[in-house]
C-alpha positions as CSV (number, residue, x, y, z in Angstrom):
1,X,-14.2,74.4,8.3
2,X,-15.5,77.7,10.2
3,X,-16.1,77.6,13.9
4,X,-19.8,78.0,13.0
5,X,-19.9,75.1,11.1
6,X,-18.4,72.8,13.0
7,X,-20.9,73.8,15.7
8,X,-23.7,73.3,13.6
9,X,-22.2,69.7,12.7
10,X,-21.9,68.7,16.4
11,X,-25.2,70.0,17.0
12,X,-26.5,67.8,13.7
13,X,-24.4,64.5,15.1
14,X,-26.1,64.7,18.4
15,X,-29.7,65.0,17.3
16,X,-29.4,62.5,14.6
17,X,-27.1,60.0,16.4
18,X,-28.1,61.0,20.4
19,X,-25.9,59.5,23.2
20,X,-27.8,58.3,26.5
21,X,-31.1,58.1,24.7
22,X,-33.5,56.1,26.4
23,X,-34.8,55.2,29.8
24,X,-31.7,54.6,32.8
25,X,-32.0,51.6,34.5
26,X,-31.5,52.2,38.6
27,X,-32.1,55.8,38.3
28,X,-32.4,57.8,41.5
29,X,-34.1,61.1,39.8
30,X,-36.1,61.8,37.6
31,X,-37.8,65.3,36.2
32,X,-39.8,66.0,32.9
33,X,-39.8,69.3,30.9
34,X,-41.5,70.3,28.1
35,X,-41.5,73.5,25.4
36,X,-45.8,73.7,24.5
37,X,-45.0,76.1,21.9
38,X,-43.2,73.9,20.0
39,X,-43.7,70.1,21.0
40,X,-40.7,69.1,22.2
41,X,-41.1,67.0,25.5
42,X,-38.0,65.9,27.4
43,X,-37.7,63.2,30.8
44,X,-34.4,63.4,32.2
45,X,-32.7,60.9,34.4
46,X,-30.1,60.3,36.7
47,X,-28.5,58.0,38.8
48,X,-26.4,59.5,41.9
49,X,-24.4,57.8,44.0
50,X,-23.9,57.2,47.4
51,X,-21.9,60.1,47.9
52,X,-23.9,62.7,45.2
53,X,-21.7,62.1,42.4
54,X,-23.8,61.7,38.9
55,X,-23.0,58.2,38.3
56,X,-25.4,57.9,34.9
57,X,-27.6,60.4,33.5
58,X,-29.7,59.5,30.1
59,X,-33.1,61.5,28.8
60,X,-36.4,59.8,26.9
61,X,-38.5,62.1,24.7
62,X,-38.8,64.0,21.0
63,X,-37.9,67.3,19.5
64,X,-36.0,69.4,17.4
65,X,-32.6,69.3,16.9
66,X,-30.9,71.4,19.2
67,X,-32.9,69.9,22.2
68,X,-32.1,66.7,21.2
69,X,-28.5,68.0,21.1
70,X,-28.8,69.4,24.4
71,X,-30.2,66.4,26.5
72,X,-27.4,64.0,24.2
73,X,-24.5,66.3,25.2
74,X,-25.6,67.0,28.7
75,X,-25.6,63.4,29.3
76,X,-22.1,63.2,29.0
77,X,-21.0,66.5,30.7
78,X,-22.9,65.6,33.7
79,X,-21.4,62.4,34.5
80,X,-18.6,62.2,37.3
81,X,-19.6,65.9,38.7
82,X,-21.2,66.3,41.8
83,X,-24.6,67.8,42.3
84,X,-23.1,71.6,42.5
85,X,-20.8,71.4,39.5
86,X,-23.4,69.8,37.8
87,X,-25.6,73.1,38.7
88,X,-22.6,75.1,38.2
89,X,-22.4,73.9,34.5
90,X,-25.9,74.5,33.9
91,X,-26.3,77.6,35.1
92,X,-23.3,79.3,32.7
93,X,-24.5,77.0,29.4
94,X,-28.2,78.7,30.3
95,X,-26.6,82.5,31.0
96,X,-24.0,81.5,27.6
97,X,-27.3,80.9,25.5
98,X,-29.3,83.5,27.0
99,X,-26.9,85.9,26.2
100,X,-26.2,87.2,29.6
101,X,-23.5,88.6,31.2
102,X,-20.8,86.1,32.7
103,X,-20.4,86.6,36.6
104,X,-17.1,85.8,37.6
105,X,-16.5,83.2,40.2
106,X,-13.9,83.6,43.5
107,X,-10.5,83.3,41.4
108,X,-11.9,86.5,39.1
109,X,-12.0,84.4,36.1
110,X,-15.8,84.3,33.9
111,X,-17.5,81.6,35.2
112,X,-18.2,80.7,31.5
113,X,-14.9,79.4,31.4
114,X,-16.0,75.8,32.4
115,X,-17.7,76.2,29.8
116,X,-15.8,74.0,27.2
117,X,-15.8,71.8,24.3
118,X,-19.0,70.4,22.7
119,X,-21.6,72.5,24.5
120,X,-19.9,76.3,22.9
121,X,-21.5,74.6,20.1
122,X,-24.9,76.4,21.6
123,X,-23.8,79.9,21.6
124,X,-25.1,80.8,18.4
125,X,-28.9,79.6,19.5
126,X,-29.0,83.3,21.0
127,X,-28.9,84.4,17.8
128,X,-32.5,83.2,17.8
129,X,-34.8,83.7,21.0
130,X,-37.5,81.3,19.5
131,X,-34.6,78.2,20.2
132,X,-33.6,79.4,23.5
133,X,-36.2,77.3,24.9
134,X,-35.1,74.6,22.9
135,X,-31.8,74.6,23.8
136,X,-32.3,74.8,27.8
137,X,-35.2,72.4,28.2
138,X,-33.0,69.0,28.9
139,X,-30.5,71.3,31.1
140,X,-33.4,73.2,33.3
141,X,-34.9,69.7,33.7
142,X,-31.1,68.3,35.0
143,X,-31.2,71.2,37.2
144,X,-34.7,70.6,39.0
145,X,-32.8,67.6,40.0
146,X,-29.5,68.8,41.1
147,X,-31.0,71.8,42.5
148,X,-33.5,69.3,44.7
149,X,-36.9,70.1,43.2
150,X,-36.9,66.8,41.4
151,X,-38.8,63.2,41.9
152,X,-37.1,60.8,43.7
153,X,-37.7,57.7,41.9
154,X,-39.0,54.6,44.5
């Protein structure tokens, strides 16, 4: 099987079979994003703990494929990082999609290097500017929460 395939399968897995799907019970954040040109609507949530660390994060909502993907896989990356990895991470998988250039971070090594595993699967999407959006919705909503422009659930 070719890289490209495989990424297109994990992409497929995680939209038809999503991880974290549905609301979080006890979560502390909450933040909603949505792609008009398309449909796709996306509520993220999150549960920190007492000392920042993402103890749970799952997402509500409909859409295509890959933002399906994205919300399903960023559920899992999320968990265990603080609130600046968490950003951290976001901010490379946005610049990988994008297409920009990789800054490199104190150690001189691309910061894209964290970037590992399931979520290279997205590098292809810039490929096709129309899915950009798709792809980043769940992860720009994670970052209104990480980055503190987020609701604070009561």
């Amino acid at each position: 099987m070719e890289l490209e395939e495989l990424y297109q399968s994990i992409i497929l897995e995680h939209s038809r079979r999503p991880r974290n799907k549905g609301p979080l019970e006890g979560a502390t954040h909450t933040a909603v994003g949505n792609n008009p040109a398309c449909g796709d609507e996306i509520a993220v949530q999150v549960r920190l703990g007492p000392t920042g660390i993402v103890e749970a994060a799952q997402f509500t909502g409909q859409g295509c494929a890959i933002s399906q993907a994205a919300a399903s896989l960023f559920t899992i990356k999320l968990k265990g990082k603080t609130q600046e990895e968490a950003c951290k991470l976001i901010r490379q998988f946005i610049e990988m999609v994008k297409g920009l250039p990789e800054e490199e971070d104190r150690s001189g090594k691309p910061s894209g290097e964290m970037l590992f595993g399931d979520l290279a699967a997205f590098a292809g999407v810039r490929k096709f500017p129309q899915r950009v959006k798709c792809a980043t919705l769940a992860p720009n909503a994670f970052y209104e929460i990480f980055a503190g422009h987020r609701s604070e659930n009561a």
